[in-house]
C-alpha positions in Angstrom: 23.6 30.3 -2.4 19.7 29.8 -2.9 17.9 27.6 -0.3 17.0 24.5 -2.6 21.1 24.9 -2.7 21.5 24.8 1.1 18.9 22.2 1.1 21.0 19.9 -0.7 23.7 20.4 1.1 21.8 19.0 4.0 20.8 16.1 2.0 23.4 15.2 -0.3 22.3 11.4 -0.6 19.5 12.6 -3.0 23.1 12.7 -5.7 24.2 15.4 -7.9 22.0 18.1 -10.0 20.7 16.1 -13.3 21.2 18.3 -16.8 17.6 18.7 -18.1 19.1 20.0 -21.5 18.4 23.6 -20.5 21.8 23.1 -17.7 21.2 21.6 -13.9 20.3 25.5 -13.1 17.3 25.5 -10.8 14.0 26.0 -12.6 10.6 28.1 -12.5 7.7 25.8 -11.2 4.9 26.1 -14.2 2.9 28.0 -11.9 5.6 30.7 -11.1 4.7 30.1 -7.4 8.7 28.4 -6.5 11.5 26.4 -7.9 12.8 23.5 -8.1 15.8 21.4 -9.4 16.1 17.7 -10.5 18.6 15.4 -8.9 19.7 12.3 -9.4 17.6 10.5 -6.8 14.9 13.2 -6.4 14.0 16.3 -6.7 13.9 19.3 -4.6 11.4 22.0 -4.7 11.0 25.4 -2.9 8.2 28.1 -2.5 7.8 31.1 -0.3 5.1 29.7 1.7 6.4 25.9 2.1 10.1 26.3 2.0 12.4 23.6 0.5 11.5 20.2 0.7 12.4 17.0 -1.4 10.9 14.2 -2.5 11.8 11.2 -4.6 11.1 7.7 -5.3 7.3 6.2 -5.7 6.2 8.9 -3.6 7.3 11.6 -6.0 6.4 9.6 -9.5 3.0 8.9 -7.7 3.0 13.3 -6.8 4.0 14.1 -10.1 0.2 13.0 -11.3 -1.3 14.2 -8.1 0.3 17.4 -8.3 -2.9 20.3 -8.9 -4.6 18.7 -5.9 -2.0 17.7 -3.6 0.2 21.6 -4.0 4.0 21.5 -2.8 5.8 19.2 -0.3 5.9 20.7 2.9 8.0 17.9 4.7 11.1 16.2 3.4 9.9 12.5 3.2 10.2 10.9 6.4 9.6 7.0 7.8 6.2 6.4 9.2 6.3 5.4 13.1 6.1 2.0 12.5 9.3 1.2 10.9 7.2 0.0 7.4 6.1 3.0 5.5 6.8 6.7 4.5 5.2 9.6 3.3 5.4 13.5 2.6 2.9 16.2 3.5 1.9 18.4 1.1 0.0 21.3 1.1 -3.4 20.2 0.4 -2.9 16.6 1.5 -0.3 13.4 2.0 1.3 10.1 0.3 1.7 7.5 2.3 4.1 4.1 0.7 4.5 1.1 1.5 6.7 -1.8 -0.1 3.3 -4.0 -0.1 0.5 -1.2 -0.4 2.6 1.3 -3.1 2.4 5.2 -2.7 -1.2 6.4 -2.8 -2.8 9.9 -1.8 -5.4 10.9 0.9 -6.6 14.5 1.2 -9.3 16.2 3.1 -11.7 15.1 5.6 -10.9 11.6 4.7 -7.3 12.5 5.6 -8.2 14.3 8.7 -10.2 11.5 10.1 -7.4 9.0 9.4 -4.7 11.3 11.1 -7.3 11.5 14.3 -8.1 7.6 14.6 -3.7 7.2 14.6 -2.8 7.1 10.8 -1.2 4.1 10.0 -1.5 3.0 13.7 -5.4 2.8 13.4 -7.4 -0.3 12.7 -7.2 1.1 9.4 -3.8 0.6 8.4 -2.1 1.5 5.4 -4.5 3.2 2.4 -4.2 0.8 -0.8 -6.2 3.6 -2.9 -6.3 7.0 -3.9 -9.3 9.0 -3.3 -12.4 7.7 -5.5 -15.8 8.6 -6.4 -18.5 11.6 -7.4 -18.6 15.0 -5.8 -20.9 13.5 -3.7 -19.5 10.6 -2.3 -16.1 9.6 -2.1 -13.8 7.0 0.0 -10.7 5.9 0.4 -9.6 2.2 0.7 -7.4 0.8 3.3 -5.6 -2.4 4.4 -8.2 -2.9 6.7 -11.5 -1.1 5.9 -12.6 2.4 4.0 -13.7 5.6 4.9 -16.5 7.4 3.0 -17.5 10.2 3.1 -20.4 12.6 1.8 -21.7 16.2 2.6 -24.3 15.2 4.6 -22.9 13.1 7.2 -18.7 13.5 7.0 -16.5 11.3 6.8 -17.4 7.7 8.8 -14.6 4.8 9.5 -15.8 1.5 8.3 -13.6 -1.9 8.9 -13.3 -5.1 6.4 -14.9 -8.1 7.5 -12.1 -10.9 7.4 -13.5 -14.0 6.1 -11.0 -16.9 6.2 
């Protein structure tokens, strides 16, 4: 039995193997660095250095395009603390989802000062972008403010003014 097999036997909700046309057999990655398999709900994907781990729903669509920058899952999706969102680590960053804000990326320093201030918890909330901008200068928008970020100065918190 390979691990993505063991895997789904621990997580049999994510439905049976889906027949790409080649047979439901497990797969290559393109990068020869795992494998993976397609399910009905999901997928489930493996490497040496991440182990298996699935994703599915908006999250994974939303990885799919994300892929080069983001690398492999390294958590199974999981529900955010706060009972409203979820998200999967991967190995170069994270999605985060919420029914009102969608599935959108964070990497980087922008990431690590999010995860330091409380994630989701902070007066931040939820991000509502992906990563924009220039080499230079980037930022990430959240429900609540941004953070930028450039090489001079780091990353730096900023919150929305609420006008009413």
């Amino acid at each position: 039995m390979s691990v993505i097999d063991e895997k789904w036997q621990q997580i049999q909700w994510i439905g049976q193997p889906v027949d790409t046309g080649a047979g439901s057999a497990e797969m290559a990655t393109s990068d020869n660095r795992g494998r993976c398999r397609d399910y009905q709900h999901g997928s489930i994907y493996w490497t040496p250095q991440t182990g298996a781990h699935e994703v599915h729903g908006d999250i994974r669509l939303h990885w799919v395009r994300h892929q080069r920058l983001l690398g492999y899952p390294t958590t199974d999706e999981s529900g955010c603390p706060d009972g409203v969102g979820r998200y999967n680590h991967f190995e170069h960053g994270s999605i985060y989802w919420t029914p009102r804000t969608g599935a959108h990326e964070i990497h980087g320093q922008i990431r690590d000062l999010w995860a330091s201030m409380g994630r989701e918890n902070s007066f931040l909330g939820y991000p509502v972008t992906d990563e924009i901008g220039t080499g230079n200068s980037r930022s990430s928008r959240f429900q609540h403010g941004h953070i930028s970020w450039n090489p001079t100065e780091g990353p730096k918190a900023h919150r929305s003014v609420l006008i009413d």
